[in-house]
N, C-alpha and C positions, 0 to 999 in steps of 0.2 A: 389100270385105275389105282391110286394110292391112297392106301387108306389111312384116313387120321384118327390116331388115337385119344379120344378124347380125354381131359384135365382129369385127373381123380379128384384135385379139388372141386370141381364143380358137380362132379357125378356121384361122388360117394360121401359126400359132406351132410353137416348136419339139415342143411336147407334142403338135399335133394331128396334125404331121407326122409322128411316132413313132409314135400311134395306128396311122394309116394305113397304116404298114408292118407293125404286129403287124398289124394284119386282112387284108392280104393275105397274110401269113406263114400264119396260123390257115386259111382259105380255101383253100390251096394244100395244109397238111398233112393237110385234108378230103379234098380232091382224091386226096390220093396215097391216104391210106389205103383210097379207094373204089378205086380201083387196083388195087392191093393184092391185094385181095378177090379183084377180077377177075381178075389173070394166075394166082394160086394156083390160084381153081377151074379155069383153063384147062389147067392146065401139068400137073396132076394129079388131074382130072377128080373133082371133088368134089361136083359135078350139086348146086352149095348153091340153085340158083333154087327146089329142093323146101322149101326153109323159107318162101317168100314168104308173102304174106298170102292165106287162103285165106277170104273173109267168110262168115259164118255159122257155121263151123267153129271148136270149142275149140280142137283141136289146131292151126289155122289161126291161133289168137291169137299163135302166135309173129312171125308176119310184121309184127305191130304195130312191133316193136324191129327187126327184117333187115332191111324190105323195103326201104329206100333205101339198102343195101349191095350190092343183088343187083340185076344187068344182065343181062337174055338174050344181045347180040350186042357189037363193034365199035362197031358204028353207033350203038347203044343208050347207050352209055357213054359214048361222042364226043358225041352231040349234048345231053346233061346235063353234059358237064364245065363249058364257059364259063358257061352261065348258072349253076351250081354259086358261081363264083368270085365272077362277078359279084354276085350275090344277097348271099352270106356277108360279100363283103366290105364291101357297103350297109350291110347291118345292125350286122355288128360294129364299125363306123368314126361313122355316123350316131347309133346308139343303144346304145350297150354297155355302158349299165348295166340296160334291159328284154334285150337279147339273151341277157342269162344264164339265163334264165326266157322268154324267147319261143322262141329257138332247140329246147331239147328237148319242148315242149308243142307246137310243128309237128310235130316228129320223131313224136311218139307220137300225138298226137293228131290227124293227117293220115289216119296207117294204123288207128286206134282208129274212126273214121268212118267212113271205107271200107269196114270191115270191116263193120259195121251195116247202108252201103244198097249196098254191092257187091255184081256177079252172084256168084251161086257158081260163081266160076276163080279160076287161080291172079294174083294180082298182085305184080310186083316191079317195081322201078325207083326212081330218088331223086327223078322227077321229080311227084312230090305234093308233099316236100318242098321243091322250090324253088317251085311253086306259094303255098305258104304263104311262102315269106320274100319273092320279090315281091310278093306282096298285102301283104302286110304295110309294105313298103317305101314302094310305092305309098301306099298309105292313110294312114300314119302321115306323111307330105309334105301331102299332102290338107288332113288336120286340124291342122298345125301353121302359124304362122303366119311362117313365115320362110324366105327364097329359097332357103339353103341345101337347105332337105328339099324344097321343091316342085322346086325344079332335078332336083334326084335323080330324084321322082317323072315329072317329062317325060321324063327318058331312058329311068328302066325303059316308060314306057307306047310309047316311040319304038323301042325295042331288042328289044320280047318283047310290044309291042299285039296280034299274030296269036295269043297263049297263050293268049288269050280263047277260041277255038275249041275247044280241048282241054278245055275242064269240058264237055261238047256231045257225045251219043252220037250223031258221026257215025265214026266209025271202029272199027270190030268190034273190032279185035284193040290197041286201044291202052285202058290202064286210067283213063276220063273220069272214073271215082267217085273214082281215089286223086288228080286233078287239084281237082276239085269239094270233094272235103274238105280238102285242102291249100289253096284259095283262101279255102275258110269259115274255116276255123281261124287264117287269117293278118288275114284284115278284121276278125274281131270282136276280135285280140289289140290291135288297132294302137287299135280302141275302148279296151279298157280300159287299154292305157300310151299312149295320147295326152298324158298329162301328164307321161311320163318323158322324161327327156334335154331339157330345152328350152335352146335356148341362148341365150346373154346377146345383146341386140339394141343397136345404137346407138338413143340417145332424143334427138334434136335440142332444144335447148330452145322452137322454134318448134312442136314439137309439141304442149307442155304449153301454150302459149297461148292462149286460150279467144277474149281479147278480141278487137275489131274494128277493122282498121287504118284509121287516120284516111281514106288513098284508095278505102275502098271505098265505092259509093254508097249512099247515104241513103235518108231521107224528105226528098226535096227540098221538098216543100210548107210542111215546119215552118220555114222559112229567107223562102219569101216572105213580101211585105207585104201582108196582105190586110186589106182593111177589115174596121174591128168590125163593122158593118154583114152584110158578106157573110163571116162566122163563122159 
């Protein structure tokens, strides 16, 4: 597979460099907002984890829209922030004319799955959702053919390879299905915008050259002198 090196004009210019900071800006005001959520329901005991996604359950279909608003603990909320930032800001910096359209079709459709082959409990947490924007990130590097997005894709698989266990019902009380549905929904999206966002690659003209340079070896035998005879 050949890899295209993508334009430095396009990638390291002053446009790409502004991208970059709106997607960490955007990423960060994610952040806070999930925040947010959280000190309110602390500060003033709002017990909102009861809207989470409850599968099976109508009334449970709200959780499709909260559920990656709603954290049970600290620990719960700390350990989704970084990859939170990280992920978002993959996505929105990498491919930001599919993330307008990938982004809340994770969101909904992470907890819309779940809800289908999840146990009947309660499930919250944002961590489906970054399930899907990593896979997503991941794959979409995969299927493109240029350093920039496979670079990406090594780090996510270098930084978060162990998240692989977590779609795996080895841990009772952690929700595998909102994990499982958030990785489905992000591989199959990165299938259908594999062809968004590509970016412009350098084309050497030695690439377009087909022919055969004079030093590479031949048919040596068309050069001897062979008798007619021994033709």
């Amino acid at each position: 597979m050949a890899l295209g090196k993508p334009d430095p004009r396009y990638t390291h210019g002053k446009k790409a460099k502004a991208n970059f900071r709106l997607a960490v800006k955007v990423a960060f005001l994610c952040l806070a907002a999930l925040w947010l959520v959280f000190v309110l329901d602390a500060l003033f005991g709002l017990k909102l984890n009861r809207f989470g996604l409850r599968p099976g359950s109508v009334p449970g279909l709200i959780g499709v829209v909260t559920v990656p608003l709603l954290h049970g603990n600290l620990s719960h909320i700390f350990s989704n922030s970084m990859s939170l930032v990280v992920s978002l800001t993959a996505i929105l910096y990498l491919y930001p004319n599919a993330s307008a359209r990938v982004i809340p079709m994770i969101w909904l459709g992470s907890g819309l799955l779940a809800w289908l082959i999840g146990r009947p409990s309660l499930h919250f947490g944002a961590s489906g959702f970054i399930y899907g924007l990593l896979a997503y990130v991941f794959f979409s590097g995969i299927l493109r053919r240029d350093m920039r997005s496979i670079s990406v894709s090594l780090l996510v698989s270098f930084l978060y390879g162990s998240m692989i266990w977590g779609v795996l019902p080895i841990r009772p009380h952690m929700s595998w299905e909102l994990h499982l549905s958030g990785a489905i929904i992000g591989v199959l999206l990165a299938f259908f915008y594999r062809k968004w966002d590509t970016v412009p690659v350098i084309r050497y003209d030695w690439e377009e050259d087909d022919s055969v340079p004079e030093w590479y070896p031949g048919d040596e035998s068309k050069d001897l002198d062979v008798p007619e005879d021994r033709r």
